[in-house]
C-alpha positions as CSV (number, residue, x, y, z in Angstrom):
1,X,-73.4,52.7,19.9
2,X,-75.3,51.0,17.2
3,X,-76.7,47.7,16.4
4,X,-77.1,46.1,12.9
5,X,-79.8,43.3,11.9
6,X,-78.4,40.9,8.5
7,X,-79.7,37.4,7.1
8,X,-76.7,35.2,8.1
9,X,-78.4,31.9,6.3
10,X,-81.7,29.6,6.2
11,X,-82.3,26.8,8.2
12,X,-85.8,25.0,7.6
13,X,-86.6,27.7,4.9
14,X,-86.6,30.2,8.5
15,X,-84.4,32.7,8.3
16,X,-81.8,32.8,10.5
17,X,-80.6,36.5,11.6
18,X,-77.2,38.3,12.8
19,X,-77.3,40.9,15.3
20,X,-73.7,42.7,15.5
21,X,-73.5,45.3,18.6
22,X,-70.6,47.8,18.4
23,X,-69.9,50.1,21.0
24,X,-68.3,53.6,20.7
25,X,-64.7,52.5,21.3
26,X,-64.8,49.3,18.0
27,X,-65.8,46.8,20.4
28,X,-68.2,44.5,18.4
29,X,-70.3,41.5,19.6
30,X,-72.1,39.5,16.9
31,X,-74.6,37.0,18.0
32,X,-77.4,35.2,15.5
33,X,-80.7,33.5,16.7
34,X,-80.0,29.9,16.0
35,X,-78.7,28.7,19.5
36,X,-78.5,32.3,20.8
37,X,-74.6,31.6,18.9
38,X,-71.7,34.2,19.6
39,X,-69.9,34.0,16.4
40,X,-67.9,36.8,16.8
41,X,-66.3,38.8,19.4
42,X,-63.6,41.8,18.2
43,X,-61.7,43.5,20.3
44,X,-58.5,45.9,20.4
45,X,-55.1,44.3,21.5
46,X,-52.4,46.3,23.1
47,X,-51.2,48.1,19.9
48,X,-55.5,48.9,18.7
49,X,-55.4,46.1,16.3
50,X,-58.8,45.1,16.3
51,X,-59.3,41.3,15.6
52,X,-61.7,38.3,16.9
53,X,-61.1,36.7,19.7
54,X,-64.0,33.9,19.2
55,X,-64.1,30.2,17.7
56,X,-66.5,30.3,15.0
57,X,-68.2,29.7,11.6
58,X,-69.5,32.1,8.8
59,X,-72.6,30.2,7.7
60,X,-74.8,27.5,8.8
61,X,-74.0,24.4,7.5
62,X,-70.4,24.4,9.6
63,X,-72.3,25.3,12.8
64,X,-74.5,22.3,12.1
65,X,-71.9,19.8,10.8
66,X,-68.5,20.7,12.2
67,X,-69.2,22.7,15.9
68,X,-68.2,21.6,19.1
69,X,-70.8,24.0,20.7
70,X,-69.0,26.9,19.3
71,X,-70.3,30.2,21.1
72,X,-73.8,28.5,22.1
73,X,-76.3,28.4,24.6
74,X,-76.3,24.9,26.1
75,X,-79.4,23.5,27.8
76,X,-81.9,22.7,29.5
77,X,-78.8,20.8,31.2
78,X,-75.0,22.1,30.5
79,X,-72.5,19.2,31.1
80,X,-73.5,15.4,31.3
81,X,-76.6,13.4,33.2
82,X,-75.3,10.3,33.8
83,X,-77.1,7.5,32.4
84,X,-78.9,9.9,30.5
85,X,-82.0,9.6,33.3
86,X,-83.2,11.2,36.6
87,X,-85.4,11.6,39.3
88,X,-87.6,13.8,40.3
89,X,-90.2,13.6,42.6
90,X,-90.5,9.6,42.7
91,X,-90.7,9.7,38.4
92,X,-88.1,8.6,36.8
93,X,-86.7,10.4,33.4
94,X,-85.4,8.8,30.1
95,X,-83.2,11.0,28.2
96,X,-81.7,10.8,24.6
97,X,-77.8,9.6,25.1
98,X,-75.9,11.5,22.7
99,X,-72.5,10.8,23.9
100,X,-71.7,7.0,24.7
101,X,-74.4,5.9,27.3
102,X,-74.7,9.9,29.2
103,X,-77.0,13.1,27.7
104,X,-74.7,16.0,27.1
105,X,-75.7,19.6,26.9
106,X,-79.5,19.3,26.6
107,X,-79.1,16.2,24.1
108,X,-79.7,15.8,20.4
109,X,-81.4,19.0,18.8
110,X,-81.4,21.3,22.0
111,X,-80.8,24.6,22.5
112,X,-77.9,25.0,20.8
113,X,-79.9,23.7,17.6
114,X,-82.8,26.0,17.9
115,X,-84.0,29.0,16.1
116,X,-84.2,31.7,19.1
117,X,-86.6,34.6,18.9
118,X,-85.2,38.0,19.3
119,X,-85.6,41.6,20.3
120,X,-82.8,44.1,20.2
121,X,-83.0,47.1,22.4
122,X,-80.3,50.5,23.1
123,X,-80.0,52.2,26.1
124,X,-77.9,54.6,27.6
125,X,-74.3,53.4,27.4
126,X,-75.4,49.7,26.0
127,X,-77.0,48.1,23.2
128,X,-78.1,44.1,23.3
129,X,-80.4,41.5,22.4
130,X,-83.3,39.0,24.1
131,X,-83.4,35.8,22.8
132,X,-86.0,34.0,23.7
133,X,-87.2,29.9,23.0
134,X,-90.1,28.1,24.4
135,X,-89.1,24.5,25.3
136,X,-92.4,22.5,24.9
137,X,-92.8,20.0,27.7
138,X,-91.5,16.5,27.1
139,X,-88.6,17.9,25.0
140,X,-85.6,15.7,24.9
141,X,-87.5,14.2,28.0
142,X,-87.3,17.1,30.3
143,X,-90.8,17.5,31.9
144,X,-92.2,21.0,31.6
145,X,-93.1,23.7,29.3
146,X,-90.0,25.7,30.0
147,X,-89.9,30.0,28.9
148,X,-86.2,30.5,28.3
149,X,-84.4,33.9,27.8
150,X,-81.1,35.1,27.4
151,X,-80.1,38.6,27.1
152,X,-76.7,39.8,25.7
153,X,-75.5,43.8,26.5
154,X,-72.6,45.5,25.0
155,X,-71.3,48.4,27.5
156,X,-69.1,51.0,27.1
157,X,-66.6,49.7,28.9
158,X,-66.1,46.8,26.7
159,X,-68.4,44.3,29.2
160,X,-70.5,41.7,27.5
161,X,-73.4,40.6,29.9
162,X,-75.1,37.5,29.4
163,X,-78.2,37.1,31.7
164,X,-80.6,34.2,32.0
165,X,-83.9,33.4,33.4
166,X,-86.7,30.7,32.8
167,X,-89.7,29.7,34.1
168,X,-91.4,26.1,34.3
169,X,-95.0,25.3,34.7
170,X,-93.6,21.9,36.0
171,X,-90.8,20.7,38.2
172,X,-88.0,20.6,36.1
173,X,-84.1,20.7,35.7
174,X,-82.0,23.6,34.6
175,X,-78.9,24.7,34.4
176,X,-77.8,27.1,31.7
177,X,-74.2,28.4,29.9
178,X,-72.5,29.7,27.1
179,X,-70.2,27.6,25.6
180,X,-68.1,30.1,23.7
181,X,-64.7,29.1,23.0
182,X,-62.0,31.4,23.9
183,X,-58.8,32.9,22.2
184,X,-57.1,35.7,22.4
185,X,-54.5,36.1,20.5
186,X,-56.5,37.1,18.1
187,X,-57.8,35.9,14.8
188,X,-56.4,32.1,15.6
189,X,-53.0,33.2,15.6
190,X,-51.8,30.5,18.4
191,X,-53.6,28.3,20.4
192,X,-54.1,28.9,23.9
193,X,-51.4,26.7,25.7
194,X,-49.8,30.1,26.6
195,X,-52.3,32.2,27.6
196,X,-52.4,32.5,31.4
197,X,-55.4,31.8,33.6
198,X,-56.0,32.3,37.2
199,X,-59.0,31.8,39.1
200,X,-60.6,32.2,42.6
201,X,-60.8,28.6,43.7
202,X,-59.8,26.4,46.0
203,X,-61.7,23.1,45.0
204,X,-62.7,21.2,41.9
205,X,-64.6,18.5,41.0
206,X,-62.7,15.0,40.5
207,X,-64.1,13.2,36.8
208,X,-64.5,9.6,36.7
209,X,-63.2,7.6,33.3
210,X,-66.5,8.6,31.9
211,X,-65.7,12.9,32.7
212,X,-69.1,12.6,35.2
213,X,-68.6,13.5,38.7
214,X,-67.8,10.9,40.6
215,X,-68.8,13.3,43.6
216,X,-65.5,14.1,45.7
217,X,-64.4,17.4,45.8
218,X,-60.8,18.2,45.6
219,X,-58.0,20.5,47.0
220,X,-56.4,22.4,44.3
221,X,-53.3,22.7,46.3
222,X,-49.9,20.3,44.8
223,X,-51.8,19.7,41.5
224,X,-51.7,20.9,38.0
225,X,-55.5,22.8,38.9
226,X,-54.4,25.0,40.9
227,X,-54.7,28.5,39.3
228,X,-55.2,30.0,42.6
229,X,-51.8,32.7,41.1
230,X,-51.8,32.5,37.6
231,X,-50.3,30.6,35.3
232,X,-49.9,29.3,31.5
233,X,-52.7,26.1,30.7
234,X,-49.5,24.7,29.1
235,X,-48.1,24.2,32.9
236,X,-51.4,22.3,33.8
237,X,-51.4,20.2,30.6
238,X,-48.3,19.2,30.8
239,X,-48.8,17.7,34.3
240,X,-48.6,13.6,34.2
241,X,-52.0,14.3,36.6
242,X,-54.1,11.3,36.4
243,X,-57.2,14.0,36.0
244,X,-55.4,16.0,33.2
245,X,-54.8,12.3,31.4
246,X,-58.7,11.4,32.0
247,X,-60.1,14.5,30.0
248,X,-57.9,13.9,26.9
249,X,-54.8,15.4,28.2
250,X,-56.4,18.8,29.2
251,X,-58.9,20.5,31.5
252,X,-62.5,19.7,31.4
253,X,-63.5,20.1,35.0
254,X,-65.9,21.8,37.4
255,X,-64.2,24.3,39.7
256,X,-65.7,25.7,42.8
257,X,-65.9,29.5,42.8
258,X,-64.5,31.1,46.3
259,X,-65.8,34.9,45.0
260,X,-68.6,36.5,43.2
261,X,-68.7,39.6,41.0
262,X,-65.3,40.3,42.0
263,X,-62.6,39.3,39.3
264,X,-62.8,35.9,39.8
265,X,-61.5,34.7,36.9
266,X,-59.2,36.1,34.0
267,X,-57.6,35.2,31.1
268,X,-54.2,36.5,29.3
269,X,-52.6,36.6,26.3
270,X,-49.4,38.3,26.8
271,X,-48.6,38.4,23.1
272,X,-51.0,40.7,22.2
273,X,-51.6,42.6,25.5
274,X,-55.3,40.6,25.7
275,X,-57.1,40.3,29.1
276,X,-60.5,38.6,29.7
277,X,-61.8,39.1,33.1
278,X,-65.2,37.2,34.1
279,X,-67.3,38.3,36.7
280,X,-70.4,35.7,37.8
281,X,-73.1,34.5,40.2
282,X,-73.0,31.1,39.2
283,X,-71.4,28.6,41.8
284,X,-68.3,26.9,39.5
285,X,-66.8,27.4,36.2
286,X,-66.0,24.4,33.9
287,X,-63.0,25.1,32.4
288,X,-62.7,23.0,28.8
289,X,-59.0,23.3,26.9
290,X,-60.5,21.7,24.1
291,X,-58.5,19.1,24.1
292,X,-61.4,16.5,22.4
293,X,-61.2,18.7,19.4
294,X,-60.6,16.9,16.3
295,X,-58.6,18.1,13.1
296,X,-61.7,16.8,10.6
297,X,-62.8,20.8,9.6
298,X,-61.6,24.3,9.4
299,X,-62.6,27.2,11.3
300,X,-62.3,30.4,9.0
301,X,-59.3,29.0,7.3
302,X,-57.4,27.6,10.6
303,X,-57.0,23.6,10.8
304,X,-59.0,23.2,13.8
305,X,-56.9,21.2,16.4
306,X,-56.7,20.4,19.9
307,X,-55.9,23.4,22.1
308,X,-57.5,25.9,20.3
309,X,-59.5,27.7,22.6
310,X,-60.7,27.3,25.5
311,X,-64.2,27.6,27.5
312,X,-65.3,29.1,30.8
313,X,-68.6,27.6,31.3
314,X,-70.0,29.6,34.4
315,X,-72.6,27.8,35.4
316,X,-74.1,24.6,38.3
317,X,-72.3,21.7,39.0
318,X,-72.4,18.9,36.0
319,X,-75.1,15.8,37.0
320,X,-75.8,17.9,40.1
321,X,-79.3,15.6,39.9
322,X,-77.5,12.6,41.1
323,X,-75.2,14.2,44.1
324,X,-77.4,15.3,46.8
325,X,-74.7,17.1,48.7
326,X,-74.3,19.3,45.1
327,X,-76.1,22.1,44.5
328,X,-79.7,21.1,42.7
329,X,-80.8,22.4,39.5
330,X,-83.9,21.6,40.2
331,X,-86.4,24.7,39.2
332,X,-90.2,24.5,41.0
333,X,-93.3,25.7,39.6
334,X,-93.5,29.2,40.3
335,X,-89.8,29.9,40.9
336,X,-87.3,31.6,38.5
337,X,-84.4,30.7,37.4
338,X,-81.9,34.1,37.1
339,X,-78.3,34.2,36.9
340,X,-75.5,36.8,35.1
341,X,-72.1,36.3,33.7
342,X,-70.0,39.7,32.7
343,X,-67.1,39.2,30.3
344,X,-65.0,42.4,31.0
345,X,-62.1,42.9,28.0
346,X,-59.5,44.7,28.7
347,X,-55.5,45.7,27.8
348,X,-52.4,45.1,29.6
């Protein structure tokens, strides 16, 4: 196993660095400290051809300019905060809206936009990075100087881990995921109306006109959610489902995880013989079809376009802060926040 350290561009005369983890079998995970970003994820299909299987840029300037949160870290808060404010503790909370009147993904210069520190380490039978970012208190109105890190592994058996953790010295909110963008038919040969997901769940979370949660939780069963046996996203898009029409004629929604570290979800690309399996402790998974993607840039020579990947943000409920019978993602003073995520890739 090896890891190699380049210059991948500048941002605010700071360098900002790759880190490209390759296992002994050609499996190769390339990551670079602004935004913790996953630019690049090559695996084998079922013949050994090696290609990418990861939405992404090769320099800076598209990642600031054109991405839709390709491969980031999203946070303090993944998803929306409606009305872009909270409460906490009898305070209320302004927060920057940065999309129509809600604050999405941390708002404006957040995570995503930050340059990460980083340590890469090698162990027996993995090789990885910890990135780590000190949110100063007050930024994009969170309360709290929040200690954030993120570690990605490579294994052996072709597993990416991602684990998180942070640490407040105030009451704060946070809820943390990786928004990388799917497909695996490999270097953007298709888009990923075919591919075949199934997932452990029996609920999800209905979106109101605005995609917040308007709080009810619903049975998968008789709609185009259900993923319960698996099936092609095409078969779920092409539902006349008053939620698939809400989200832009595709999935963006919040399902309810009914298993843990257990194969809970996985994704298929029969084509090529591809298989994602992902393994978590987080309570749901957003799954996003990326159906708001426009066609105004180009990713690595591909027209970018609606359906071109898709996301499986594992991670709390969306504007849990407003739902008291959601889980909160609330962290005390004191207490940690800690979860995992394993991406497992495999052949059919």
């Amino acid at each position: 196993m090896n890891i190699t350290k380049n210059t991948f561009g500048e941002l605010n005369s700071e360098n900002v660095y790759s880190y490209s983890l390759e296992n002994d079998h050609g499996m190769k995970v390339t990551c670079i400290t602004l935004g913790c970003i996953i630019t690049d994820i090559i695996v084998p299909d079922k013949n050994g051809n090696y290609e990418n299987v990861v939405l992404g840029f090769d320099d800076i300037d598209s990642y600031l300019n054109d991405s839709p949160y390709f491969g980031t870290i999203v946070g303090r808060v993944a998803g929306r905060i409606g009305n872009a404010e909270f409460e906490l503790d009898g305070k209320q909370y302004s927060l920057p809206k940065n999309e129509n009147n809600n604050h999405l993904h941390g708002g404006p210069e957040a995570f995503d936009r930050k340059l990460w520190a980083a340590k890469e380490f090698q162990h027996d039978g993995e090789v990885g990075v910890e990135f780590s970012y000190l949110s100063p208190d007050g930024e994009n109105g969170y309360p709290g100087n929040l200690t954030v890190h993120v570690t990605y592994v490579l294994t052996n058996n072709n597993e990416l881990k991602i684990s998180y953790s942070a640490t407040s010295d105030k009451k704060t909110l946070v809820n943390l995921t990786n928004h990388t963008y799917f497909n695996l038919s490999g270097n953007l040969k298709d888009d990923i109306l075919s591919h075949k997901l199934q997932l452990k769940s029996n609920q999800f979370l209905e979106l109101g006109e605005n995609l917040l949660p308007t709080g009810e939780f619903l049975k998968v069963g008789n709609t185009p959610f259900d993923f319960r046996n698996s099936k092609a996203i095409k078969e779920a898009i092409e539902g006349n489902h008053q939620q698939i029409q809400i989200a832009g004629n595709g999935v963006d929604h919040p399902f309810l995880l009914d298993d843990h570290h257990n194969e809970e979800i996985t994704l298929v690309e029969e084509q090529s013989g591809r298989k994602l399996t992902v393994e978590t402790d987080e309570q749901s998974v957003v799954i996003y079809t990326s159906n708001m993607m426009d066609d105004s840039f180009v990713i690595r020579g591909t027209q970018a376009r609606k359906y071109l990947g898709i996301c499986l943000e594992t991670q709390g409920l969306p504007d849990s802060i407003h739902f008291p019978h959601f889980s909160p993602c609330v962290l005390d003073v004191n207490d940690e926040y800690k979860t995992s995520t394993t991406y497992s890739f495999s052949v059919l």
